[in-house]
gemmi code that builds the backbone of each chain (N, CA, C; Angstrom):
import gemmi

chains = {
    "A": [
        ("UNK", (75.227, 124.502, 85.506), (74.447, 125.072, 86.617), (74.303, 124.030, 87.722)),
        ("UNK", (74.546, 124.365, 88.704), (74.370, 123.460, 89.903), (73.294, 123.429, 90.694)),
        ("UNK", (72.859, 122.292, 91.079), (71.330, 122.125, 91.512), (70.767, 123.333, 92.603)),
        ("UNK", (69.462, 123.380, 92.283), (69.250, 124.396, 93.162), (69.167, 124.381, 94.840)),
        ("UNK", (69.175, 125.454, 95.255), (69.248, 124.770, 97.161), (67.753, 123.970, 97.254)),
        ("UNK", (66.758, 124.256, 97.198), (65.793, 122.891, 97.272), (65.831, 122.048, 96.871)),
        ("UNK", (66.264, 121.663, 95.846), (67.003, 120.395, 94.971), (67.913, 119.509, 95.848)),
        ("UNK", (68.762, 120.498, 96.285), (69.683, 119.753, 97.047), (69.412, 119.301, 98.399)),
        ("UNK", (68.840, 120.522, 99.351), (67.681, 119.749, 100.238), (66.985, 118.665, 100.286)),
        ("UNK", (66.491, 118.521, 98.939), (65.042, 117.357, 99.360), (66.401, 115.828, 98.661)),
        ("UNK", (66.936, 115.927, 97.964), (68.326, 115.150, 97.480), (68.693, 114.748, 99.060)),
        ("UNK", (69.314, 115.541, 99.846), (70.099, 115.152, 101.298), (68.829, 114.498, 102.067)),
        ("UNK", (67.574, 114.702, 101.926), (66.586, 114.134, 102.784), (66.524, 112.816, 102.338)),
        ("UNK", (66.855, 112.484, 101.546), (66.980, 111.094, 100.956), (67.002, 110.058, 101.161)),
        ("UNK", (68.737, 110.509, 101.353), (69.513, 109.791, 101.473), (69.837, 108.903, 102.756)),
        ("UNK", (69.818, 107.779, 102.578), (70.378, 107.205, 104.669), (71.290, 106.808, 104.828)),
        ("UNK", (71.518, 107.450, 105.691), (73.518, 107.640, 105.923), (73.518, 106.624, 106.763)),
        ("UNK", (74.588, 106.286, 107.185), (74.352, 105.291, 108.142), (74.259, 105.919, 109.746)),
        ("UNK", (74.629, 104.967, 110.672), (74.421, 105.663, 112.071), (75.740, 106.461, 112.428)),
        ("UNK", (76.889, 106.385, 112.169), (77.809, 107.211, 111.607), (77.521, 108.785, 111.056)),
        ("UNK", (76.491, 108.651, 110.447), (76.233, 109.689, 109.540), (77.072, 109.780, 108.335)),
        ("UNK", (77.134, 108.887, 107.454), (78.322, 108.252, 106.293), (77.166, 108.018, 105.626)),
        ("UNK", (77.912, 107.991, 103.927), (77.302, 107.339, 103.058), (78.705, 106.765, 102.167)),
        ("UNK", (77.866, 105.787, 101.617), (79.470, 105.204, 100.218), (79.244, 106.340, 99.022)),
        ("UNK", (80.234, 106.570, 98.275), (80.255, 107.351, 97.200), (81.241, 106.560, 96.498)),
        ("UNK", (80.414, 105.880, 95.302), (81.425, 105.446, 94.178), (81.719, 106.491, 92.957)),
        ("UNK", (82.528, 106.770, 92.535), (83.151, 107.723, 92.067), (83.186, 107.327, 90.444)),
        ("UNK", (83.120, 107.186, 89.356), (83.429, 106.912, 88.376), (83.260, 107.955, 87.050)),
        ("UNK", (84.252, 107.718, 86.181), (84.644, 108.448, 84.799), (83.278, 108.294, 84.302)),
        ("UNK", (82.610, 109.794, 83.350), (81.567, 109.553, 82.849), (81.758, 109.093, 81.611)),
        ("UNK", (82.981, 109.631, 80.934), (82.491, 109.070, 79.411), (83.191, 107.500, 79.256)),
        ("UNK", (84.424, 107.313, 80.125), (84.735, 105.588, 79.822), (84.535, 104.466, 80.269)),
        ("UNK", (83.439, 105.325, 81.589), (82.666, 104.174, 82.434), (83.788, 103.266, 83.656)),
        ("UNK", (84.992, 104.282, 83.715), (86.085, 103.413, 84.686), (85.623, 103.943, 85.971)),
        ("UNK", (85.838, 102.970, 86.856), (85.172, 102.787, 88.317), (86.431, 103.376, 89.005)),
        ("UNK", (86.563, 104.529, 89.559), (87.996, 105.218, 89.948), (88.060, 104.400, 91.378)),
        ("UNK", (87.151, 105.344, 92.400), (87.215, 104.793, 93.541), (86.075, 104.774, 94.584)),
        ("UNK", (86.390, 104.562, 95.763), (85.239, 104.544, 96.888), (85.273, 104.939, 97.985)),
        ("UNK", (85.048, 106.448, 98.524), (84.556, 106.569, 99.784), (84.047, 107.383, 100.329)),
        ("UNK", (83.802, 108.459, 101.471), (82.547, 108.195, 102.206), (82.195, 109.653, 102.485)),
        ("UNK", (81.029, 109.843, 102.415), (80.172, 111.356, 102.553), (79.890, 111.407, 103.851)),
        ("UNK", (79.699, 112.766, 104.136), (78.678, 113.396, 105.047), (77.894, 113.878, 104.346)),
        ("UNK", (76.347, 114.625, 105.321), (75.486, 115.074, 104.615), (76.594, 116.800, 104.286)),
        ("UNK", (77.419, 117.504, 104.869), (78.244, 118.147, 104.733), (78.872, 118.189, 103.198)),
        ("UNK", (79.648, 117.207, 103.666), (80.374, 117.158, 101.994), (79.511, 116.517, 101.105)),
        ("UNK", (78.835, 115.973, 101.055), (77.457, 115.424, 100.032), (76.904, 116.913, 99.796)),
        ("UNK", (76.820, 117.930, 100.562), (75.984, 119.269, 99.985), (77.456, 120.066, 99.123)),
        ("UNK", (78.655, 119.966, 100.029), (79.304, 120.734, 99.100), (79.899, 120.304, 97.727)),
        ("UNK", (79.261, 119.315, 97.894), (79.729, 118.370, 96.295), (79.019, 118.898, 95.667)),
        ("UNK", (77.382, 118.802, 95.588), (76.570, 119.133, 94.903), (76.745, 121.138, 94.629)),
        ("UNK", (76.885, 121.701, 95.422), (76.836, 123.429, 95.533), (78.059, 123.667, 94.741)),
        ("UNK", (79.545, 122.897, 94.768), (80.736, 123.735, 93.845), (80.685, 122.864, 92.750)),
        ("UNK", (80.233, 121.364, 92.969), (80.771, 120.829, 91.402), (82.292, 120.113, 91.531)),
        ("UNK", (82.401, 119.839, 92.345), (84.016, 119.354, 92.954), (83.745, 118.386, 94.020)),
        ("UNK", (84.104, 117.157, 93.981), (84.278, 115.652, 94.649), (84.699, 116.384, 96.050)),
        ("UNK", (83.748, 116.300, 96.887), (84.998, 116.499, 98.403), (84.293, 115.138, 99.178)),
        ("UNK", (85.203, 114.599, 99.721), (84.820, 113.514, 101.007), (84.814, 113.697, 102.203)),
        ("UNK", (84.567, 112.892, 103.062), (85.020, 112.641, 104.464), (86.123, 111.260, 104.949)),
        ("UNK", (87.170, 111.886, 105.461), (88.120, 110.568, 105.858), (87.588, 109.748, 107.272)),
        ("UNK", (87.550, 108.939, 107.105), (87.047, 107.948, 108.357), (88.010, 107.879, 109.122)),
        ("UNK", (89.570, 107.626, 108.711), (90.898, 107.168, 109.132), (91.158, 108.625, 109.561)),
        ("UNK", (90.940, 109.617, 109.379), (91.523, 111.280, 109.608), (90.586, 111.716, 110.446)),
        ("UNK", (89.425, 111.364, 110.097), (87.837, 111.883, 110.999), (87.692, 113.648, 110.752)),
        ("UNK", (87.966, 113.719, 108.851), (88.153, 115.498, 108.718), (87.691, 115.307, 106.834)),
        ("UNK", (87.023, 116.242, 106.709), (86.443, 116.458, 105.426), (88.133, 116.702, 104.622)),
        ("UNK", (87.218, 115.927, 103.383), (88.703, 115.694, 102.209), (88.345, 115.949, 100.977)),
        ("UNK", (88.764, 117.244, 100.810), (88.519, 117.894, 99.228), (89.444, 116.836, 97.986)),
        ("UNK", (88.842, 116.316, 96.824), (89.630, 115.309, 96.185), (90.566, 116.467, 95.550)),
        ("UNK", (92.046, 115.899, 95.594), (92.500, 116.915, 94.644), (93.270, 117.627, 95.392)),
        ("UNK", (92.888, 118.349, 96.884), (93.680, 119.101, 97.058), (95.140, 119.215, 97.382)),
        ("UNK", (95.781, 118.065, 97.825), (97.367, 117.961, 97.685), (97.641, 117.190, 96.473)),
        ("UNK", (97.105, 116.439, 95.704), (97.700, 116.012, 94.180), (96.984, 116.704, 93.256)),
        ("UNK", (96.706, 117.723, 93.199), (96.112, 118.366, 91.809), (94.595, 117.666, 91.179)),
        ("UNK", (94.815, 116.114, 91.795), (93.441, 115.378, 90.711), (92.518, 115.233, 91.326)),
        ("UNK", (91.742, 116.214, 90.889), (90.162, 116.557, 91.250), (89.259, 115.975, 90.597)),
        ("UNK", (88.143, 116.033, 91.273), (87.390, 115.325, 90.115), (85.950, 116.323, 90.225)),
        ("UNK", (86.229, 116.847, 88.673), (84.810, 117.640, 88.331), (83.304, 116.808, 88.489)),
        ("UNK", (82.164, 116.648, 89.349), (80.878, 116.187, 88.752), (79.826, 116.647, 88.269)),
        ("UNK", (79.782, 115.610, 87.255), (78.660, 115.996, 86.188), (77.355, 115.575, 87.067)),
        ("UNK", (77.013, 114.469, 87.454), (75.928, 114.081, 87.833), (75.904, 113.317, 89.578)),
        ("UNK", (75.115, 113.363, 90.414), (75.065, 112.418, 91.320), (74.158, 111.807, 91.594)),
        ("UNK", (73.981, 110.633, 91.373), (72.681, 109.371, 91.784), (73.052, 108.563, 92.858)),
        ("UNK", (71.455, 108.712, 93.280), (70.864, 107.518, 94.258), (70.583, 106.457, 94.116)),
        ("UNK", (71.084, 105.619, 94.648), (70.468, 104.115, 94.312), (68.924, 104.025, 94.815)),
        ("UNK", (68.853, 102.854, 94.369), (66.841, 102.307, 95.104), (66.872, 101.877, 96.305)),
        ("UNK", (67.850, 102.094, 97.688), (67.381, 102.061, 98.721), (67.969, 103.548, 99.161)),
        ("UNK", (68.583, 103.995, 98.499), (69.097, 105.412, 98.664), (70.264, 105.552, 100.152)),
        ("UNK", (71.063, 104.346, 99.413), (71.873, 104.096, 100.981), (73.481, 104.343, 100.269)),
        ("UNK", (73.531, 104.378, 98.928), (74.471, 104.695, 97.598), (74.455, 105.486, 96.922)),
        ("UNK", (75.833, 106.444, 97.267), (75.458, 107.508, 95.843), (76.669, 106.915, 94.915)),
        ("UNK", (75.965, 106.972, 93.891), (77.212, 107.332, 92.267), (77.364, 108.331, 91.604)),
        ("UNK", (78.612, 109.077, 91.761), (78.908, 110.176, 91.243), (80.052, 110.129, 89.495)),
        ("UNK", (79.277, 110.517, 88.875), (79.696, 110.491, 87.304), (80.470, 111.706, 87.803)),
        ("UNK", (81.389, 111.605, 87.117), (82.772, 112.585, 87.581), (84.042, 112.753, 85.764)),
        ("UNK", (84.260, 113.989, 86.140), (85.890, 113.986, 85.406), (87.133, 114.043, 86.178)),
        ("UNK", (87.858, 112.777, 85.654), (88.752, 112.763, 86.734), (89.989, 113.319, 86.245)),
        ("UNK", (90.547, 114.139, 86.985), (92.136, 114.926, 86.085), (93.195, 114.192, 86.782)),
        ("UNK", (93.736, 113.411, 85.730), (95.028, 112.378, 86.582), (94.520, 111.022, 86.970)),
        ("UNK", (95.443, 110.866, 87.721), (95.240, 109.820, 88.397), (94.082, 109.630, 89.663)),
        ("UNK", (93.089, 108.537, 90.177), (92.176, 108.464, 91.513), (93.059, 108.319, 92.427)),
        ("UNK", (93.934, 107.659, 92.244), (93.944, 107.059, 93.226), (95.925, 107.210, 94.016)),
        ("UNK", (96.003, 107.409, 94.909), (96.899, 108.224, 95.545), (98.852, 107.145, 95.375)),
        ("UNK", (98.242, 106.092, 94.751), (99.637, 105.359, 93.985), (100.132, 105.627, 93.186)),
        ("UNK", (99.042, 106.316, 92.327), (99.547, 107.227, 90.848), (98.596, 106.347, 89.570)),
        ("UNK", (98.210, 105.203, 90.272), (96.844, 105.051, 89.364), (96.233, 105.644, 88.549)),
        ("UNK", (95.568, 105.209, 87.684), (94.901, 105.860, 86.883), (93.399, 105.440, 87.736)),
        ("UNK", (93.114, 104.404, 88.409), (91.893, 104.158, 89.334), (92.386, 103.050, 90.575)),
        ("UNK", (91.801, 102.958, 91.683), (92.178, 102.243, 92.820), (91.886, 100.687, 92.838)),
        ("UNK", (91.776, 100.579, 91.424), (91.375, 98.676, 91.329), (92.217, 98.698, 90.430)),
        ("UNK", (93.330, 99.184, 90.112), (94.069, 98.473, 88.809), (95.073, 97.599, 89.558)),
        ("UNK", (95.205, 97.796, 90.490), (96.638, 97.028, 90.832), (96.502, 95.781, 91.284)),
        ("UNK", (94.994, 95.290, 91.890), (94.991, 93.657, 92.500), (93.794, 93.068, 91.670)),
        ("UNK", (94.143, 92.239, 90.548), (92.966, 91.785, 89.859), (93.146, 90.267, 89.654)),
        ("UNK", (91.986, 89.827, 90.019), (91.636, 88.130, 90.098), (90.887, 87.763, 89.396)),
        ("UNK", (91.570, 86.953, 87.989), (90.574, 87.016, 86.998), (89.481, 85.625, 87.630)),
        ("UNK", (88.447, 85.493, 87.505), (87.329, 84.295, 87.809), (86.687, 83.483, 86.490)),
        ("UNK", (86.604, 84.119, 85.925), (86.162, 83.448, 84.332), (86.108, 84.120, 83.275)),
        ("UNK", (85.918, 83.352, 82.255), (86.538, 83.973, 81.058), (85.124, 84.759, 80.620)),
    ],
    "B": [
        ("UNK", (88.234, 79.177, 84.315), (89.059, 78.060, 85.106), (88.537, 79.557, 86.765)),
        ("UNK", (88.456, 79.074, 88.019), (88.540, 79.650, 88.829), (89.532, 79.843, 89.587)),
        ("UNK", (89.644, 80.810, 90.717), (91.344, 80.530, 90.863), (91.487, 79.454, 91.631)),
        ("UNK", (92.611, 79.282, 91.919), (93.261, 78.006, 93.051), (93.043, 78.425, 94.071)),
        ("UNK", (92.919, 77.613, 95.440), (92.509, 77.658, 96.270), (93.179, 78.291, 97.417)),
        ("UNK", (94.561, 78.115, 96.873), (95.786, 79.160, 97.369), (95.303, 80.188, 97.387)),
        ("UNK", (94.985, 81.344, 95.929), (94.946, 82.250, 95.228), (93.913, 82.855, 96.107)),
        ("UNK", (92.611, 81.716, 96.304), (91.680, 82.386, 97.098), (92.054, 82.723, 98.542)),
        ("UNK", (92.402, 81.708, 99.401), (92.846, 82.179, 100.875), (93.916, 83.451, 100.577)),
        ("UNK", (95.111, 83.446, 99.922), (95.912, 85.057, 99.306), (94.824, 86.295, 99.555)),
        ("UNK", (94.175, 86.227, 98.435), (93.040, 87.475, 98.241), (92.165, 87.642, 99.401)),
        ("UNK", (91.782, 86.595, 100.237), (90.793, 87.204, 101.154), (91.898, 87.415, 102.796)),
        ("UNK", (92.653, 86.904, 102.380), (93.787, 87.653, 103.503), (94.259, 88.799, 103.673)),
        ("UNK", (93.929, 89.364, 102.297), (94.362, 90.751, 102.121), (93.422, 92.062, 102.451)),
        ("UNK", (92.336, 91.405, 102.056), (90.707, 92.139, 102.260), (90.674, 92.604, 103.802)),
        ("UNK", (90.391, 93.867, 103.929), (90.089, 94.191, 105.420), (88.599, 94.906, 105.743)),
        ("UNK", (88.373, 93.845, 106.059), (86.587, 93.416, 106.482), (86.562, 95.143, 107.597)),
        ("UNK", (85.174, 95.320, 107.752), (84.891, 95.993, 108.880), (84.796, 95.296, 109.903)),
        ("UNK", (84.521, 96.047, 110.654), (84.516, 95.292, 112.350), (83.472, 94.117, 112.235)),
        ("UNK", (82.673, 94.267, 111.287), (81.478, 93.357, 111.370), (81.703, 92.479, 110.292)),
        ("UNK", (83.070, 92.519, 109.854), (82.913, 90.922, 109.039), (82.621, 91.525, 107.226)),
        ("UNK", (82.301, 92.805, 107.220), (81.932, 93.205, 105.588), (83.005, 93.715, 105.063)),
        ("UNK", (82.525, 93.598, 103.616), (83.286, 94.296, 102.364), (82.476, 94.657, 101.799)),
        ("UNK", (82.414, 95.868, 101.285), (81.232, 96.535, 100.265), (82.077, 96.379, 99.090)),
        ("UNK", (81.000, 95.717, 98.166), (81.100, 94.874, 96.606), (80.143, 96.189, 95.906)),
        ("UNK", (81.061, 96.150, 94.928), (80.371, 96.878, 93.565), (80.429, 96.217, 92.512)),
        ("UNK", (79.579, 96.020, 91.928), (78.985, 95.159, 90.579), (79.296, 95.986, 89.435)),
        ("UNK", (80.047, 95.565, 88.458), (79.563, 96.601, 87.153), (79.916, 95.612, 85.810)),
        ("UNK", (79.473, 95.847, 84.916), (78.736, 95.211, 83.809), (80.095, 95.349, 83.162)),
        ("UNK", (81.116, 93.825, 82.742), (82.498, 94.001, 82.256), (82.223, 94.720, 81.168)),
        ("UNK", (81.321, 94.577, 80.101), (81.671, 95.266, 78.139), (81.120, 96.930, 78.815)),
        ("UNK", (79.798, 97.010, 79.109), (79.283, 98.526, 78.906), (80.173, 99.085, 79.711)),
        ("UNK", (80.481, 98.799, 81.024), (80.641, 99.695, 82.372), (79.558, 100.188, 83.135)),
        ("UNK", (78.381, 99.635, 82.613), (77.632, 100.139, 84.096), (77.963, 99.684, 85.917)),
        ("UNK", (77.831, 101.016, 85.963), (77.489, 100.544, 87.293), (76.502, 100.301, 88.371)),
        ("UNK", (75.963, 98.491, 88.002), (74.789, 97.849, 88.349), (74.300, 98.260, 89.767)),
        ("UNK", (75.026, 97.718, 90.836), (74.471, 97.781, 92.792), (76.046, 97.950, 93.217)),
        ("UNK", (75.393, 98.363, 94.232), (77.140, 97.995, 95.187), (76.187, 97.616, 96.581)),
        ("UNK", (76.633, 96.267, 97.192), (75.927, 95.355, 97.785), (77.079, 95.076, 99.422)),
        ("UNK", (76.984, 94.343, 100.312), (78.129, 94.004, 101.179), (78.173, 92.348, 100.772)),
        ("UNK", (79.433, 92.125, 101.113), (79.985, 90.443, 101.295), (80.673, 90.461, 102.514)),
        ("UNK", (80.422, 88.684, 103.140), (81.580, 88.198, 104.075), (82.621, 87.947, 103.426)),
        ("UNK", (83.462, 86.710, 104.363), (84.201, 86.581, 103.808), (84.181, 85.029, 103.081)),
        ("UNK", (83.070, 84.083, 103.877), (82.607, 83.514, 103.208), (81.780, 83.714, 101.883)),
        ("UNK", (80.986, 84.545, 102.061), (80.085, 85.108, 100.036), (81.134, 85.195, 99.482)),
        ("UNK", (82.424, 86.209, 99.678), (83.528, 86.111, 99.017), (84.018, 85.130, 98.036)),
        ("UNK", (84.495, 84.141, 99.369), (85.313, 83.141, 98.900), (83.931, 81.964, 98.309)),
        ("UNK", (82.369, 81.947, 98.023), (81.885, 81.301, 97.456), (81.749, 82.202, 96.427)),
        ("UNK", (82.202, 83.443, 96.113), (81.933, 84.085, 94.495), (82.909, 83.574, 93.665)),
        ("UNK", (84.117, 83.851, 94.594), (85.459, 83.313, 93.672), (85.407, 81.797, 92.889)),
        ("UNK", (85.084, 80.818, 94.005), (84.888, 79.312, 94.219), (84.090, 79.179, 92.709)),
        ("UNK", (82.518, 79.608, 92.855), (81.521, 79.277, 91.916), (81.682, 79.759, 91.099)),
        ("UNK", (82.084, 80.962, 90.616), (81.898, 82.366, 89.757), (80.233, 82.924, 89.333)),
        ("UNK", (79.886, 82.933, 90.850), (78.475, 83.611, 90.632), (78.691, 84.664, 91.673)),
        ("UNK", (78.031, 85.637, 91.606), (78.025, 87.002, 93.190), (77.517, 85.833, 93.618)),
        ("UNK", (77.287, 86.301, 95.296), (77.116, 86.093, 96.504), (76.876, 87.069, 97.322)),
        ("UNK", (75.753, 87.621, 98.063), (76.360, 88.832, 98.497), (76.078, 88.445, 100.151)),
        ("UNK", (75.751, 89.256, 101.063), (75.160, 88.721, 102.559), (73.852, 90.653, 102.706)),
        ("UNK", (73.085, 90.086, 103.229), (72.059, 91.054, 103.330), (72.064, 91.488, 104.481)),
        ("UNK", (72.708, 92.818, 105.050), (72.613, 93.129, 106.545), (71.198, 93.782, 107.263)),
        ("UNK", (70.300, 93.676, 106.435), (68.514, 93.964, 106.822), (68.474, 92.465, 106.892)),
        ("UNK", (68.452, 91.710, 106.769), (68.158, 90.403, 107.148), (68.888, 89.237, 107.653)),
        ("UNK", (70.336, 89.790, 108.000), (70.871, 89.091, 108.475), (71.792, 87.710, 107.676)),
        ("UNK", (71.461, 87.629, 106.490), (71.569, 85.848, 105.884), (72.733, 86.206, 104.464)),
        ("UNK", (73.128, 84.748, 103.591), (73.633, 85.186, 102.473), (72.642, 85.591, 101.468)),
        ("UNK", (73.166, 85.705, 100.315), (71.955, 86.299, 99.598), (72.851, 85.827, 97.854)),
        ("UNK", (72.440, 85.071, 97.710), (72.841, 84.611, 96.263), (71.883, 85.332, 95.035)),
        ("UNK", (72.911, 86.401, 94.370), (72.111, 87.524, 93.562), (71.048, 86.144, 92.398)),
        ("UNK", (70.028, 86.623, 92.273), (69.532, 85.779, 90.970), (68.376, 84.819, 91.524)),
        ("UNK", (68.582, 84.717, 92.958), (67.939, 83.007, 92.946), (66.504, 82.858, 93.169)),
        ("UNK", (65.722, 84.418, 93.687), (64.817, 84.394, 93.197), (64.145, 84.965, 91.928)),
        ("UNK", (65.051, 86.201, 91.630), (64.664, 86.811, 90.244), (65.188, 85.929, 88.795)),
        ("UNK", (66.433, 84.989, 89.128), (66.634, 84.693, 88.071), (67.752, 85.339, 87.293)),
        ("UNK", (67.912, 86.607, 87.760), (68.436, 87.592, 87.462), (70.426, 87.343, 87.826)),
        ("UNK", (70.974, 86.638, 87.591), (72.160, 86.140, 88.519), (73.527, 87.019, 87.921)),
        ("UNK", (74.781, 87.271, 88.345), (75.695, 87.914, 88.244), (76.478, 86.700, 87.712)),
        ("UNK", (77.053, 86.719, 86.737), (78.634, 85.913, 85.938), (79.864, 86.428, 86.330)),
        ("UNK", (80.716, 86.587, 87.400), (81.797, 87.067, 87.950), (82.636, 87.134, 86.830)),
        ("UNK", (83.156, 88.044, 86.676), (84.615, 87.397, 85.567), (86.179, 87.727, 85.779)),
        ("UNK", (85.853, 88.865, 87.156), (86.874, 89.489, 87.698), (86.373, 90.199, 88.831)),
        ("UNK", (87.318, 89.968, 89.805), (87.230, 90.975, 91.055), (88.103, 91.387, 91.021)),
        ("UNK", (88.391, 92.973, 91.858), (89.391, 93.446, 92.109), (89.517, 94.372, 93.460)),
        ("UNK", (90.598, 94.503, 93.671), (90.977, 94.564, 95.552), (91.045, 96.222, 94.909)),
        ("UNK", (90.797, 97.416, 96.291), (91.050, 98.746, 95.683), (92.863, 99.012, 96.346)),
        ("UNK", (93.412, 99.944, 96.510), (94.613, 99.868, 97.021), (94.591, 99.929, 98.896)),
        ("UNK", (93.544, 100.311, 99.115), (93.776, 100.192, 100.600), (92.655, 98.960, 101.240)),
        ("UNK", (92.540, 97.924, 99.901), (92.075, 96.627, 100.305), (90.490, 96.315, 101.492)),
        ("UNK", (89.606, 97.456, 101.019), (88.568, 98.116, 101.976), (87.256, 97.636, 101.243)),
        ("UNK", (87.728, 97.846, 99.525), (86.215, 97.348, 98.552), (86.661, 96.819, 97.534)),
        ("UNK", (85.646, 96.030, 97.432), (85.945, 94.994, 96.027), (85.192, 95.718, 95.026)),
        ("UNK", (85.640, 95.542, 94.368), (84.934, 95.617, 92.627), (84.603, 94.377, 91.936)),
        ("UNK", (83.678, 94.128, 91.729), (83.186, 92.727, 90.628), (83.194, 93.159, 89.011)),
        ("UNK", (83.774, 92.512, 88.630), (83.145, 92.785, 86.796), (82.209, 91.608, 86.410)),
        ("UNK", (81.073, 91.592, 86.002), (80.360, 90.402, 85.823), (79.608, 90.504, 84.431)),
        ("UNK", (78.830, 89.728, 84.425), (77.680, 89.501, 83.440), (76.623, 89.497, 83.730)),
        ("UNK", (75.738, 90.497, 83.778), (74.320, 90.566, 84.782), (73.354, 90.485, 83.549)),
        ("UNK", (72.375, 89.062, 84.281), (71.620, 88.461, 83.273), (70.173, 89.475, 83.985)),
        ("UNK", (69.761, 89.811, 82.935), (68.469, 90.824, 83.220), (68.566, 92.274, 84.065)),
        ("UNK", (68.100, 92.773, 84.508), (68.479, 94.289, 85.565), (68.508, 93.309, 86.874)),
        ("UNK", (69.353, 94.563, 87.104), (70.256, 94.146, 88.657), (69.346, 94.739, 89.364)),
        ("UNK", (68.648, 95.509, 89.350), (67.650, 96.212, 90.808), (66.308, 95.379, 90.845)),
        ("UNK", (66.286, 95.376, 91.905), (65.149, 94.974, 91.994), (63.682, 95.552, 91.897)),
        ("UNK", (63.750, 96.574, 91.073), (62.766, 97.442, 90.841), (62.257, 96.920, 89.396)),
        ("UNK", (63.301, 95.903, 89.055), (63.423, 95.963, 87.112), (63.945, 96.921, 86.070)),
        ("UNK", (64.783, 97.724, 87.149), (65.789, 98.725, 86.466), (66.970, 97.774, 86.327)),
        ("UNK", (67.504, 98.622, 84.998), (68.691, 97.717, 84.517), (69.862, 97.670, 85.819)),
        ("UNK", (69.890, 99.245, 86.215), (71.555, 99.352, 87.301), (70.164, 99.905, 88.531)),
        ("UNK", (70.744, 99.919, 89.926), (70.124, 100.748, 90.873), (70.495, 101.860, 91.021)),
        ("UNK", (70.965, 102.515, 89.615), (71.562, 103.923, 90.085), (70.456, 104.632, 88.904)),
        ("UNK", (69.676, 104.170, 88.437), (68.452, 104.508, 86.995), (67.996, 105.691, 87.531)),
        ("UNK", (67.452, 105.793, 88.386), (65.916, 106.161, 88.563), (65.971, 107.937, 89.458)),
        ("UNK", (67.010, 107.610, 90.074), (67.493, 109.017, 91.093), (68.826, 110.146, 90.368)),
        ("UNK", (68.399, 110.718, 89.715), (69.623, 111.323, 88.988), (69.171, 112.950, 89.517)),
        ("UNK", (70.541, 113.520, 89.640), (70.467, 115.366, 89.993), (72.206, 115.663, 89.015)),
        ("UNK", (71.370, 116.185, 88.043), (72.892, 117.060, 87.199), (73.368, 117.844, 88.037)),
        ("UNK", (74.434, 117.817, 88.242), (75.246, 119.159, 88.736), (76.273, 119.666, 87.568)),
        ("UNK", (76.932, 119.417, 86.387), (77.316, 120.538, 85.591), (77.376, 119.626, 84.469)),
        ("UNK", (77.512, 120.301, 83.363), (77.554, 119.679, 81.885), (78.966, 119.444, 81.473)),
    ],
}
model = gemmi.Model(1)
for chain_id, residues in chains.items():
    chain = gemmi.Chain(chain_id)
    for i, (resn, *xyz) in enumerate(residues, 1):
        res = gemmi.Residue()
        res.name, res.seqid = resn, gemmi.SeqId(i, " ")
        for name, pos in zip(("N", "CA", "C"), xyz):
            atom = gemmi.Atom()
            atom.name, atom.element = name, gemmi.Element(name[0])
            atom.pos, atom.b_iso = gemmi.Position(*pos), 0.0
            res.add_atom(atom)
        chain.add_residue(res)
    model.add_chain(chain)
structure = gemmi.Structure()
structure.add_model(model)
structure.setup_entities()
């Protein structure tokens, strides 16, 4: 069941987008805890995330709402979306079908890693 | 061992800051996978996370760096960063000694939760 429209209302009142009207959305697998990827809401697609249950973004580089999924198949179902404690971050617990990330990844940090300590 | 100093100028050459000099850093806990804060860095905090292997972050409400821990105590163990594919956000894997929020929640994503499907 998907949150109710007051739910989701007083949720979007929240939140502070920036002066943009953006927010970050980190994206991650709920049950293996992998950090897929990162980017950026409107209060728009922040409501239609919450109302279908389906990851959609906003492209900064396109300047046009971006349903995840819709030219590669891998969508990402969400289970949950949280606010951080200044409410300037959402994290969205998600199922991700496929790959995040548009290299064919399985997430958008596998490919440049710098290990720092053991 | 931290990386070489090569390794570091490499990696932050690659990083593409915003207009203002940031990278939005996400923290997450290497064994569980939580996902602790997602914070901004220069490119100096950067290259002193890599250097030391502690976060670093820079605070854009106040203008300054902001070395996670140094008043709570609470400090980040870097053990890996990683670049995403369009080189925009870092990912940290660390060791976060006590909760990362400053509320005394373990992650800053605790406290604000809205299910959207099971």
């Amino acid at each position: 069941m998907p949150p109710e429209p007051d739910q989701i209302d007083a949720l979007l009142a929240r939140v502070r987008f920036t002066d943009d009207g953006l927010v970050p959305a980190i994206a991650q697998q709920h049950d293996s805890g992998e950090v897929l990827m990162m980017a950026w809401m409107t209060g728009d697609t922040l409501r239609e995330t919450l109302t279908t249950g389906r990851a959609v973004y906003f492209s900064r580089s396109r300047g046009e709402r971006w349903a995840k999924g819709d030219t590669s198949g891998h969508t990402q179902q969400v289970r949950e979306v949280r606010l951080d404690c200044d409410a300037d971050t959402v994290l969205l617990l998600v199922d991700q079908v496929g790959g995040a990330c548009h290299t064919g990844d399985r997430t958008c940090f596998d490919a440049d890693v710098t290990v720092v300590s053991a």
